[in-house]
N, C-alpha and C positions, 0 to 999 in steps of 0.2 A: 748767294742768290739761288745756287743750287739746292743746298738745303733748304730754303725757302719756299721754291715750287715742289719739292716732296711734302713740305707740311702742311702746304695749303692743298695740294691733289688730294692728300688722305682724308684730313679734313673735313673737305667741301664731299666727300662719298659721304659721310656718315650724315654730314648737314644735308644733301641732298634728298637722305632717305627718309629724314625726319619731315624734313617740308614736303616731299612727298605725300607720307602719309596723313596730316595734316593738310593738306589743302587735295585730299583724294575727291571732295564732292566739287572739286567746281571743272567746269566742263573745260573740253580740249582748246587751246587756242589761249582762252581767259588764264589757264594754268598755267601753260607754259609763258605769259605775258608777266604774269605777276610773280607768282610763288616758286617758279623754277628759276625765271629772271633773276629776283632778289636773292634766290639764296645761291645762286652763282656768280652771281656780283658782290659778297659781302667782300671779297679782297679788294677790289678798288673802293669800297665804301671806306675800309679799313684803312688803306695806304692813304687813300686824302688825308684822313685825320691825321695818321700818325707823318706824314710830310710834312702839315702844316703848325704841326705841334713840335715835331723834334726840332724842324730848321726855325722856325719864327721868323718865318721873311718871304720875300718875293719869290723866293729861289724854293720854298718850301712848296709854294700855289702853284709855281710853275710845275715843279713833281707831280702836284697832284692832276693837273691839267694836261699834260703828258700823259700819264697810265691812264685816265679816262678817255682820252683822243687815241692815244696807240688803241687800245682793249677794245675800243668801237669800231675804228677799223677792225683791226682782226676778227670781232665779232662777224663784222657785217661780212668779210670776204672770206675767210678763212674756215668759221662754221660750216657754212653751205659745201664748200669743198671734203673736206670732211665729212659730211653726212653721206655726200651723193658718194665716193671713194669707199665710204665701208658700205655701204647699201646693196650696189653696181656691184663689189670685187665677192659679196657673200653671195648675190643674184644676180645676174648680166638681164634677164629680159624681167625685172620689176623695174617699176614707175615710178616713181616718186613725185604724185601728184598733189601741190597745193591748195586751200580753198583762197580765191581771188580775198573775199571778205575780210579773213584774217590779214592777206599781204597789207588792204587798203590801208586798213585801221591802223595797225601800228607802222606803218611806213608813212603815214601821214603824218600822226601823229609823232613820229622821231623828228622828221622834216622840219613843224614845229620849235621843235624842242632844242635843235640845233641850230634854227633861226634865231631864237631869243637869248640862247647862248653866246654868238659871235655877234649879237647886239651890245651884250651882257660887258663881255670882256675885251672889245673893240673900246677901252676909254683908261684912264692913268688912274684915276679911284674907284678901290673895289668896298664898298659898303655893307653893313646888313641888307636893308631895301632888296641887293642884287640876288645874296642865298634867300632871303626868304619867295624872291619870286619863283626860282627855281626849283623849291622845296615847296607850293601851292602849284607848281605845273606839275609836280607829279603827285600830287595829294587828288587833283581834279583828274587828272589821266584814272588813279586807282579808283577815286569813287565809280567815273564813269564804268569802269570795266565791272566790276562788283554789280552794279546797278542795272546792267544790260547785258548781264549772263545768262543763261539759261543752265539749271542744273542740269547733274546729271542724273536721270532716271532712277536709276540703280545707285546709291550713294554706298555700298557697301565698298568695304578696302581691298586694296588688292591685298592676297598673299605675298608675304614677304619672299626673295627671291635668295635659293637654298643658300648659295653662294657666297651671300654678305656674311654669313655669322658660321662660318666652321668653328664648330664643336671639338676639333679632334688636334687640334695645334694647341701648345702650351699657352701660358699667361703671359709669358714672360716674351713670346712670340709676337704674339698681341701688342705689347705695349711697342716693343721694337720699332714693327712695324708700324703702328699709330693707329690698327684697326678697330678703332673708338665704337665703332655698332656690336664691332664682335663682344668689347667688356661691358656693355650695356644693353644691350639686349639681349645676345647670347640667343638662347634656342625659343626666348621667350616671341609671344604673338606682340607685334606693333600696337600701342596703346596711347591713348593720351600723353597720360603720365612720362613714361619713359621716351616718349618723341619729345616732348619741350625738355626732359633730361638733356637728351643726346644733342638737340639743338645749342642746349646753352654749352655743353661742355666741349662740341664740335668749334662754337663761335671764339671762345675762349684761347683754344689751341689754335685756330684760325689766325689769331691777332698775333699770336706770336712767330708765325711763319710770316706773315703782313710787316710785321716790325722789322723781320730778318731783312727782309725783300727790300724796305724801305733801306736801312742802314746799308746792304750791301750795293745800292742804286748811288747813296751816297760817296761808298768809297771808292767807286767805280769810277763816278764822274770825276773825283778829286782825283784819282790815280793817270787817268788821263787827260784830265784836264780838257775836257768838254763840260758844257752846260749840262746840267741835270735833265733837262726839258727833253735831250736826244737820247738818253741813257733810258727815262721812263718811259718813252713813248713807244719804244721796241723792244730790247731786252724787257721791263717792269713788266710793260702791257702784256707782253704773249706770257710769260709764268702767267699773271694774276687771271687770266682769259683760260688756262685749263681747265677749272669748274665747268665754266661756259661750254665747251667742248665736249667733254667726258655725258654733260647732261643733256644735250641737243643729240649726241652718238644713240646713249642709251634711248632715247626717247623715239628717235628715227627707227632702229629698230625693233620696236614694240609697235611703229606703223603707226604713229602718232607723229606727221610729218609735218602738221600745223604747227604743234608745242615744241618741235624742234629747229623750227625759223621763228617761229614767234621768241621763245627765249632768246636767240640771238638778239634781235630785235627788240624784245621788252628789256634784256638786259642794256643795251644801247642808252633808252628811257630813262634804265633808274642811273646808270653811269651819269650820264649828264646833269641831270638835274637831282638827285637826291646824294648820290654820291659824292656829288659835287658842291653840290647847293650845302647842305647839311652844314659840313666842316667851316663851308665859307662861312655862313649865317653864325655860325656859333663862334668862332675865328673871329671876326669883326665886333658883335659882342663886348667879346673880354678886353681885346687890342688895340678895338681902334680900325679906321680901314689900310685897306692894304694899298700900297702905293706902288705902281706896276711901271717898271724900266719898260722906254720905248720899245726896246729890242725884242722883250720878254713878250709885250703887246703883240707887236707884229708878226713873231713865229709863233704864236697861239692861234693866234687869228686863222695865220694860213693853215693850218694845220687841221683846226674846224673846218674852215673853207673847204678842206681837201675830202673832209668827210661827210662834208654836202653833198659833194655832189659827187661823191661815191656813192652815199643814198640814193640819191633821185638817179643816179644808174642802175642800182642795185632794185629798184622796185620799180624799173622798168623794164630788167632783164629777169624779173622774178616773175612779172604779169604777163610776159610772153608765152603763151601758151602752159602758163600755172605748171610747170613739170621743171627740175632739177636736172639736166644733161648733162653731161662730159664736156661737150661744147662749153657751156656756163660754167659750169668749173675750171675750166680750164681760163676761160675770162677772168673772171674772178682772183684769181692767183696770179695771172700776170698783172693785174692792178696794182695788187700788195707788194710784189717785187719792186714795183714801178714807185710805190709810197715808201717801199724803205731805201730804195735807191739815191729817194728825192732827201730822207732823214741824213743817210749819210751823207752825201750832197750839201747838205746844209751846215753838218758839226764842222766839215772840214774844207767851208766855206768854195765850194765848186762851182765852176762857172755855169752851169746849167741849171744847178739847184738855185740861180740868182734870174734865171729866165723863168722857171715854175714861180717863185715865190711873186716877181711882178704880175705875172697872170693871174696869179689869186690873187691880189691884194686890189689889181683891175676890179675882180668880180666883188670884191668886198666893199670898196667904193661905190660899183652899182647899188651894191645894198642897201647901203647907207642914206644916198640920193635918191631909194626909191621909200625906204620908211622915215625918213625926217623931213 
């Protein structure tokens, strides 16, 4: 798993640089919602598949629904803390102010997403019907964003930044390391061409760090014998969520403070419903539907639940006064502690973790009663 988050952080640089320049014309917010999003989410897109492919079972969907529930959380709590910590500790008296617009939209929009989800998977058969809805929730989330963009003015690219591609380190250094832009680009200027290059050969090395992740989640869970569902949803989640990280960090610092909550946020989006939807849809397909153990129901359920209304806090303490604090970060991370607290809690069956999980499944019941 070690190895795994090395080869998915290297990776996801070179992916990053490519979708980068590739989606350089669409303006700030709609960027970092779509094309930063997805190409920092392709390891959870990755891990579903290869979860629901290598296990063939319940226990396979359950993986995958773990690393998209863990990685959402942590998106949602953990980004933000991060951005404001390297912002703050490089400048104490800059701002880190939001536009309201951006928070509504995709914070509504997740809300959604993760309502239809714990609708989705609150039942014992899991169908095509279920990924294809998931996979048209985010096909209608992209058109809308695409549709109601406003370019930007200037569509020219940015200069590539010196950094990525040293010239003065061996080849052999290069390959070591995995710094895939450095052998593909090299000193040369960002281009069509060699961007969907480094994309395909970044996603490629991508899966194989995803497969790692996957397999050693596997032997994790067997080696101690807990359910896989607690193994992905914290250990899987935070490796496959460094993309996420590293490209909301860099983005914040270029003062692009929308594209760097929105990507948390857009990645949220495609996590749930494409990342998810996708495998499912295709998974059902070829197999047949999947047939979901009570148990498996129930701590999925709670788990969304828990990332509800982590949301609907998280985009209420984001529209307070549109600015990132120390205060909010500091919330923020005692939540997360409190979510993994609740995970451990639950593998090693704790009595407290049995008083949270009646509480959400309370709120899940209202939900239930209020849309059927």
């Amino acid at each position: 798993m070690i190895v795994s988050c090395f080869i998915i952080w290297r990776s996801a640089t070179g992916f990053e640089i490519a979708s980068d320049y590739l989606g350089r014309k669409l303006s700030h917010g709609v960027k970092g919602a779509t094309i930063n999003a997805i190409a920092s989410s392709m390891p959870e897109f990755l891990s579903s598949f290869f979860f629901l492919f290598y296990l063939k079972d319940v226990n396979g969907f359950s993986g995958g629904l773990g690393i998209t529930a863990g990685s959402s959380i942590f998106n949602l709590l953990v980004i933000p803390v991060a951005v404001t910590l390297i912002i703050l500790i490089r400048d104490p008296s800059k701002t880190i102010e939001l536009t309201r617009k951006v928070l509504r939209r995709d914070g509504i929009v997740l809300i959604i997403t993760i309502l239809i989800l714990i609708l989705i998977i609150d039942r014992q058969s899991l169908k095509p019907i279920h990924g294809l809805i998931l996979v048209m929730a985010y096909i209608v989330y992209l058109a809308y964003m695409f549709f109601s963009m406003k370019r930007m003015k200037n569509g020219n690219q940015e200069k590539p930044v010196p950094e990525y591609y040293p010239s003065q380190q061996p080849v052999s250094v290069k390959i070591l390391t995995l710094k895939l832009e450095c052998l593909i680009i090299g000193k040369k200027e960002l281009n069509p061409r060699n961007s969907w290059i480094l994309l395909v050969i970044t996603t490629l090395v991508m899966s194989l760090g995803t497969w790692l992740l996957v397999l050693g989640t596997k032997w994790l869970s067997d080696g101690l014998h807990i359910p896989i569902l607690f193994i992905a949803v914290v250990l899987s989640a935070a490796a496959s969520s460094v993309p996420d990280t590293v490209i909301s960090v860099r983005d914040a610092k270029k003062g692009n403070y929308d594209d760097a909550i929105s990507n948390a946020l857009g990645s949220n989006i495609f996590d749930i419903s494409f990342a998810l939807g996708l495998p499912l849809l295709v998974y059902t397909l070829m197999y047949g539907p999947i047939e979901m153990e009570p148990v498996v129901v129930e701590i999925s359920t709670e788990l969304w639940m828990f990332l509800l209304i982590t949301t609907i806090l998280g985009a209420i303490l984001f529209n307070i006064g549109r600015k990132l604090t120390l205060w909010k970060a500091c919330l923020f991370i005692l939540i997360y502690l409190l979510f993994v607290l609740y995970v451990v809690g639950h593998a090693f069956q704790m009595p407290l973790a049995e008083v949270v999980s009646d509480a959400l499944m309370g709120f899940v019941d209202w939900l239930k009663n209020l849309f059927y």
